[in-house]
KEZA-557359 format. One record per residue: residue in one letter; x, y, z of N, C-alpha, C in turn. Coordinates in steps of 0.001 Angstrom, whole numbers, padded with zeros to 6 digits, always signed. Layout:
KEZA-557359
AXYZXYZXYZ ...
END
This chain:
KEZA-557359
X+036491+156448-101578+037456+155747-102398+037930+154514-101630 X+037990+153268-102667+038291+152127-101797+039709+151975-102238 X+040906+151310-100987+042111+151393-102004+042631+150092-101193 X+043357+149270-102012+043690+148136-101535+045760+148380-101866 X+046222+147544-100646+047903+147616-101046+048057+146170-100585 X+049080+145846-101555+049489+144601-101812+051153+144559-101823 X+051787+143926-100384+052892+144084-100774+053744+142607-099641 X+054150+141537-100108+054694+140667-099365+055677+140809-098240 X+056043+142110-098261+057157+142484-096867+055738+143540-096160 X+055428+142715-095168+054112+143349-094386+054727+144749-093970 X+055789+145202-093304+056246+146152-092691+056113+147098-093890 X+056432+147042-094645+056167+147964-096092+055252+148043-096383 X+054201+146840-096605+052722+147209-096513+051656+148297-095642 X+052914+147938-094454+051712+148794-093421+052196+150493-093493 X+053002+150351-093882+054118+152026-094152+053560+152397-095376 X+052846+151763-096543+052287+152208-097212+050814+152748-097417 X+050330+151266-096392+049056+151666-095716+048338+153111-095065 X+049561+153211-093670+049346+154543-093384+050264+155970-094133 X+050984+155698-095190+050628+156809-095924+049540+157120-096443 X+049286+155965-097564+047888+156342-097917+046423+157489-097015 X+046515+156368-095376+045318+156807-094496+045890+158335-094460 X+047138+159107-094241+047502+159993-093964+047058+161163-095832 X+046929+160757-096480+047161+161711-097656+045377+161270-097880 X+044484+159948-097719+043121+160190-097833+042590+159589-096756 X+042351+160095-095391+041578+160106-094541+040385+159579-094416 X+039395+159788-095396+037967+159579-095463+038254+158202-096230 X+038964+157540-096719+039354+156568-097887+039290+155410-096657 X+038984+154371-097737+038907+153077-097214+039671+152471-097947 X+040779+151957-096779+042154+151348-097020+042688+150229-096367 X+042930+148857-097041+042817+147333-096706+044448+147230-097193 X+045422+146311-096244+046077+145651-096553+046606+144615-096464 X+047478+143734-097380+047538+142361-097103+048899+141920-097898 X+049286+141372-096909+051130+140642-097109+051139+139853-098508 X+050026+138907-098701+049567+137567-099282+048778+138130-100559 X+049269+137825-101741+048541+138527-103036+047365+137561-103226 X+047614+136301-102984+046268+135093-102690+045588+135587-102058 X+045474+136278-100890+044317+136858-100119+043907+137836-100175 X+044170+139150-101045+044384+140128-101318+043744+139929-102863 X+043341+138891-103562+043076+138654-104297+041002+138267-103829 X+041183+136797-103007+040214+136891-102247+039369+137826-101916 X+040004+138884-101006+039013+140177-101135+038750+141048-102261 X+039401+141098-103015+038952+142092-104019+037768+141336-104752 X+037659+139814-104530+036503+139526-105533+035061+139732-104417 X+035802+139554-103190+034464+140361-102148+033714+141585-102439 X+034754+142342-102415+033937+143737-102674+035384+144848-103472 X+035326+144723-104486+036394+145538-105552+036615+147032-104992 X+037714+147089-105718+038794+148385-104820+039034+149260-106138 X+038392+150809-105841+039080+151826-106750+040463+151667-107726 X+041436+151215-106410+042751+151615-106833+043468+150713-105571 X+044312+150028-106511+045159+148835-106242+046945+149295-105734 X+047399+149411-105071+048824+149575-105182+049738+147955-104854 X+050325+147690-106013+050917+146025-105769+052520+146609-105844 X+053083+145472-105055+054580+145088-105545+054303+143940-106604 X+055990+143917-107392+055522+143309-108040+056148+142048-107678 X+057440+141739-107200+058217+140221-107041+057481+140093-105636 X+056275+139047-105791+056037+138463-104358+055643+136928-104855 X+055846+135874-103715+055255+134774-104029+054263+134196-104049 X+053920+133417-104130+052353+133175-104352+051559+133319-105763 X+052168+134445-106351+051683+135204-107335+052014+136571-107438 X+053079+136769-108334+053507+138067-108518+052737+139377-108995 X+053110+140364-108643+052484+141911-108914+051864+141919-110233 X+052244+141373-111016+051849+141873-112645+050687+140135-112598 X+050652+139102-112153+049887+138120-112466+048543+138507-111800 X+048957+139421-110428+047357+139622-109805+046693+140889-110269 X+047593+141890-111002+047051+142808-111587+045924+142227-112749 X+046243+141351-113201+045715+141176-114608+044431+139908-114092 X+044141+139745-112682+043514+139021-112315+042282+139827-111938 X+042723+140514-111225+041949+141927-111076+041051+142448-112120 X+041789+143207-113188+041300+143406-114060+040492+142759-114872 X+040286+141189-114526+039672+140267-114697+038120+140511-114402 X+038408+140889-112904+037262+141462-112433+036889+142205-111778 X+037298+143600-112492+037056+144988-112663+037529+145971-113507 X+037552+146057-115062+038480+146272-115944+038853+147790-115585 X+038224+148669-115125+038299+149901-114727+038816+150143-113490 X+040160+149335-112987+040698+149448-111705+041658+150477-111844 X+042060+151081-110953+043390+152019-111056+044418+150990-110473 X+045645+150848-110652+046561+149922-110543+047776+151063-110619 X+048537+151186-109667+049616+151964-108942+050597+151044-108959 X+051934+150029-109296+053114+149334-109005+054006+150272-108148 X+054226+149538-107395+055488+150389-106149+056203+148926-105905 X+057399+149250-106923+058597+148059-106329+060116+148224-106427 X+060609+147635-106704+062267+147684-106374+062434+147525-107514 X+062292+147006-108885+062765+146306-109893+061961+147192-111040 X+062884+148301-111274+063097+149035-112660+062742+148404-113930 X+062982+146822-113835+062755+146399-115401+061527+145768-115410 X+060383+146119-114547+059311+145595-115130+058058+146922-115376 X+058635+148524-115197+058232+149093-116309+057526+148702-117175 X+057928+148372-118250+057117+148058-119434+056228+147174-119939 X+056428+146149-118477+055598+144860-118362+054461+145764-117847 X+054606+146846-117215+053469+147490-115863+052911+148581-117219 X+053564+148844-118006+052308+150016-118624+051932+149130-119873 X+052530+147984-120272+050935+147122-121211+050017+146399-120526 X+049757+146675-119577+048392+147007-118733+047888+147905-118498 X+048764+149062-119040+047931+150128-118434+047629+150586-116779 X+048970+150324-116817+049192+150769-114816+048738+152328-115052 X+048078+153252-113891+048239+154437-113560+049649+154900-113300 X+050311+154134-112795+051430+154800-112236+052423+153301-111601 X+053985+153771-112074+055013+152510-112008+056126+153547-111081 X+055791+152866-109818+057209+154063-108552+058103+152690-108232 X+058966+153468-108710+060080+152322-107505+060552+152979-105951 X+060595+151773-105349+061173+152303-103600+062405+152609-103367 X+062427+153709-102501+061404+154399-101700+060350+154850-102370 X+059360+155306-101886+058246+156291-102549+058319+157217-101270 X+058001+158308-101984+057817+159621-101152+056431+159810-100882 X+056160+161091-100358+054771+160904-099873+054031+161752-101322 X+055144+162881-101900+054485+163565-103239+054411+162619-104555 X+055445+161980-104268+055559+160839-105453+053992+159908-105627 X+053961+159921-104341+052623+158521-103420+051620+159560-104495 X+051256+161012-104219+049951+161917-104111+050162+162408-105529 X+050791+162695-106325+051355+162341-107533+050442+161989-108645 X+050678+160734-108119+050045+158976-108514+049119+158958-108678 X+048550+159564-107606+046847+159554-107179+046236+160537-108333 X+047023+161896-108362+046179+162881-108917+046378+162292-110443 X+046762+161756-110661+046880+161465-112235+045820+159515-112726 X+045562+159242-111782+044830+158112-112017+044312+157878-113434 X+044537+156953-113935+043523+156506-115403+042435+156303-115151 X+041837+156225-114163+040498+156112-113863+040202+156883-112684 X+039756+158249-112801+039607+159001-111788+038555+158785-110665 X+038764+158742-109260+037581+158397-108233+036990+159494-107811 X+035605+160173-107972+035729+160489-107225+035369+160190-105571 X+035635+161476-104508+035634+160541-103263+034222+161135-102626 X+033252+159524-102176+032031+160291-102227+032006+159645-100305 X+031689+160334-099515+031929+160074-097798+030205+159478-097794 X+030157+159122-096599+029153+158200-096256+028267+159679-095603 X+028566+160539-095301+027914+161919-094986+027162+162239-096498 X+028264+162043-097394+027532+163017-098790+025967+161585-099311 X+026171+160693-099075+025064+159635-099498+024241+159806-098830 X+024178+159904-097275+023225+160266-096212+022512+161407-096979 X+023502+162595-097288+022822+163935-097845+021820+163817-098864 X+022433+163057-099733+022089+162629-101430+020319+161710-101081 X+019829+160954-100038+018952+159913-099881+018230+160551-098932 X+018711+162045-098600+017855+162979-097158+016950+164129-098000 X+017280+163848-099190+016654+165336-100214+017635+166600-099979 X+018637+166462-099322+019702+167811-099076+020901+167311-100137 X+020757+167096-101664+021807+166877-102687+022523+167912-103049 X+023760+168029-102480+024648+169136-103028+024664+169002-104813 X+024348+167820-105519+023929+168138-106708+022683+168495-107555 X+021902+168347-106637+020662+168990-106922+020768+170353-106948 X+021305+171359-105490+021579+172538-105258+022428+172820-106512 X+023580+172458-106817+024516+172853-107638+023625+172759-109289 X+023149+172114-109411+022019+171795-110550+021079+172903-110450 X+020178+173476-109487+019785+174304-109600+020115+175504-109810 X+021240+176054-108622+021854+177415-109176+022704+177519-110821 X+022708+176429-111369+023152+176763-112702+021935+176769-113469 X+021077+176232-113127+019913+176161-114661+018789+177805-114318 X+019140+178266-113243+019101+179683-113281+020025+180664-113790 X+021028+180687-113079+022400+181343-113248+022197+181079-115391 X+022315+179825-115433+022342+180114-116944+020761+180485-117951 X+019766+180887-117307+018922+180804-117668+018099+179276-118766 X+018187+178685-118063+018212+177393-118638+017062+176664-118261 X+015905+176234-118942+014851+175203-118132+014731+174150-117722 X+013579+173706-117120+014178+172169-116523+013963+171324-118263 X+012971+171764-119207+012557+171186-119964+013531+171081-121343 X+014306+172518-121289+015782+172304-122051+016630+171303-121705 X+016817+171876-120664+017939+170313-120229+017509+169130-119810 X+016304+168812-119615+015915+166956-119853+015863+166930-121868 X+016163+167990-122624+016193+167593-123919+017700+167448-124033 X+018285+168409-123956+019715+168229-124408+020485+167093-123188 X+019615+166365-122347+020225+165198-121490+019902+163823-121822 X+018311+163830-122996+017451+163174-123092+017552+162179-121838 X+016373+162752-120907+015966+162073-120143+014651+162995-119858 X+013392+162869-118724+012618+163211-118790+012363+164511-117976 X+011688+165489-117924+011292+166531-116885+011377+166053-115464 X+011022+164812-115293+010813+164453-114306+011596+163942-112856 X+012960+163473-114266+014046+163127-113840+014707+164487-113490 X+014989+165350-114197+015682+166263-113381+015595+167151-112172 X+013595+167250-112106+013189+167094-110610+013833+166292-109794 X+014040+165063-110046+014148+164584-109105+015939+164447-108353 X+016229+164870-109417+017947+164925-109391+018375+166462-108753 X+017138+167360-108917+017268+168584-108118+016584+168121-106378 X+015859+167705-106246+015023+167312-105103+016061+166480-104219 X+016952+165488-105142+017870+164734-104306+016776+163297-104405 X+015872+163339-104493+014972+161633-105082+015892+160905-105506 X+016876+161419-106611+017696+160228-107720+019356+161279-107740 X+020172+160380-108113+021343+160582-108218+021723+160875-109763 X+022225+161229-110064+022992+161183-111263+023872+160286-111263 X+024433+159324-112179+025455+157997-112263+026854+159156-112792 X+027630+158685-112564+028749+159545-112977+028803+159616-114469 X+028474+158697-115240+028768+159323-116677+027944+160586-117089 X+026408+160383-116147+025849+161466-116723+025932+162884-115696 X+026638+162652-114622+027481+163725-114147+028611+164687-114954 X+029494+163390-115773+030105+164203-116721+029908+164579-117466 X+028927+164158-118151+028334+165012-119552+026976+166452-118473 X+026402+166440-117166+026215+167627-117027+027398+168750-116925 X+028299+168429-116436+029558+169204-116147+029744+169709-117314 X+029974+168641-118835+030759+169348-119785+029859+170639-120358 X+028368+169619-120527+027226+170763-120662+027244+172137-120207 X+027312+172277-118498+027770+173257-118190+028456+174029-118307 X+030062+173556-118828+031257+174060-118853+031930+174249-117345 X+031472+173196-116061+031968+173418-114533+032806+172094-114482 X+033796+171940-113629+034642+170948-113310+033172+169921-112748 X+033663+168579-112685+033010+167631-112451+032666+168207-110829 X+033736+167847-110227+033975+168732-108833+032946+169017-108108 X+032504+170240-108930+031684+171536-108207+029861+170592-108313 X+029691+169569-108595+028594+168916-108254+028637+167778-107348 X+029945+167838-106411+029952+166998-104973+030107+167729-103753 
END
């Protein structure tokens, strides 16, 4: 999970920073005083989930949100600020989540578990796994299309995709993209989860 915080009083930035590192560890977490530069990087390489203030200069919380979303409409966007009345400015965007300060650390984890756009968190170990032929979703793919008595040739029909593909998604050759992660899950009836 990539997560970017945006907040013009740096000392608050960095207190938010290492909450974050403290509640996701494995997460990759950037911060920056300056919503102009903080802007800059996100068109470098885009961020899961955004946490902005919103009164900063340069360009306020709600102008770089919607800049963002510019370019990445599927961002998670978290507001953490002082000023109660921009609420309603923050959910016709469609914020995940509007905290005013302080934030707590459950308030912080909260936030997270409720995302409008859920991440999941994939470690640079599980890709190694996934590109080594050792796919915990391949494995997990297999013990269900036994467990449910199920063929490979049923489920490349009800996935429409080919026999071949689901070899290879058992073998660990190919990945599954997350949408069609979620539709194996629902297929299944297993939390998304249990195929990472």
């Amino acid at each position: 999970m990539r997560i970017l915080v945006v907040d013009d009083h740096e000392l608050i930035m960095e207190d938010i920073v290492d909450e974050v590192k403290t509640l996701f560890p494995d997460a990759h977490c950037d911060g920056f005083s300056s919503s102009l530069e903080a802007l800059e990087r996100f068109k470098e390489s885009p961020y899961d989930v955004v946490l902005l203030d919103i009164e900063m200069p340069e360009m306020n919380g709600l102008q770089l949100a919607d800049r963002i979303l510019k370019i990445r409409q599927r961002t998670n966007l978290i507001f953490i600020t002082g000023y109660e009345e921009y609420a309603l400015d923050a959910y016709r965007i469609y914020a995940s989540a509007f905290l005013t300060k302080p934030i707590s650390r459950p308030t912080l984890m909260d936030a997270f578990d409720h995302l409008r756009y859920p991440v999941i968190d994939i470690t640079d170990s599980d890709i190694e796994a996934f590109y080594s032929g050792d796919s915990p979703i391949g494995k997990k793919l297999q013990s269900l299309l036994k467990e449910r008595n199920i063929s490979r040739k049923e489920l490349a029909a009800s996935m429409d995709v080919s026999v071949q593909t689901i070899y290879r998604w058992e073998n660990g050759d190919r990945i599954p993209d997350i949408v069609t992660l979620m539709k194996l899950a629902k297929l299944f009836d297993v939390p998304i989860d249990e195929f990472t």
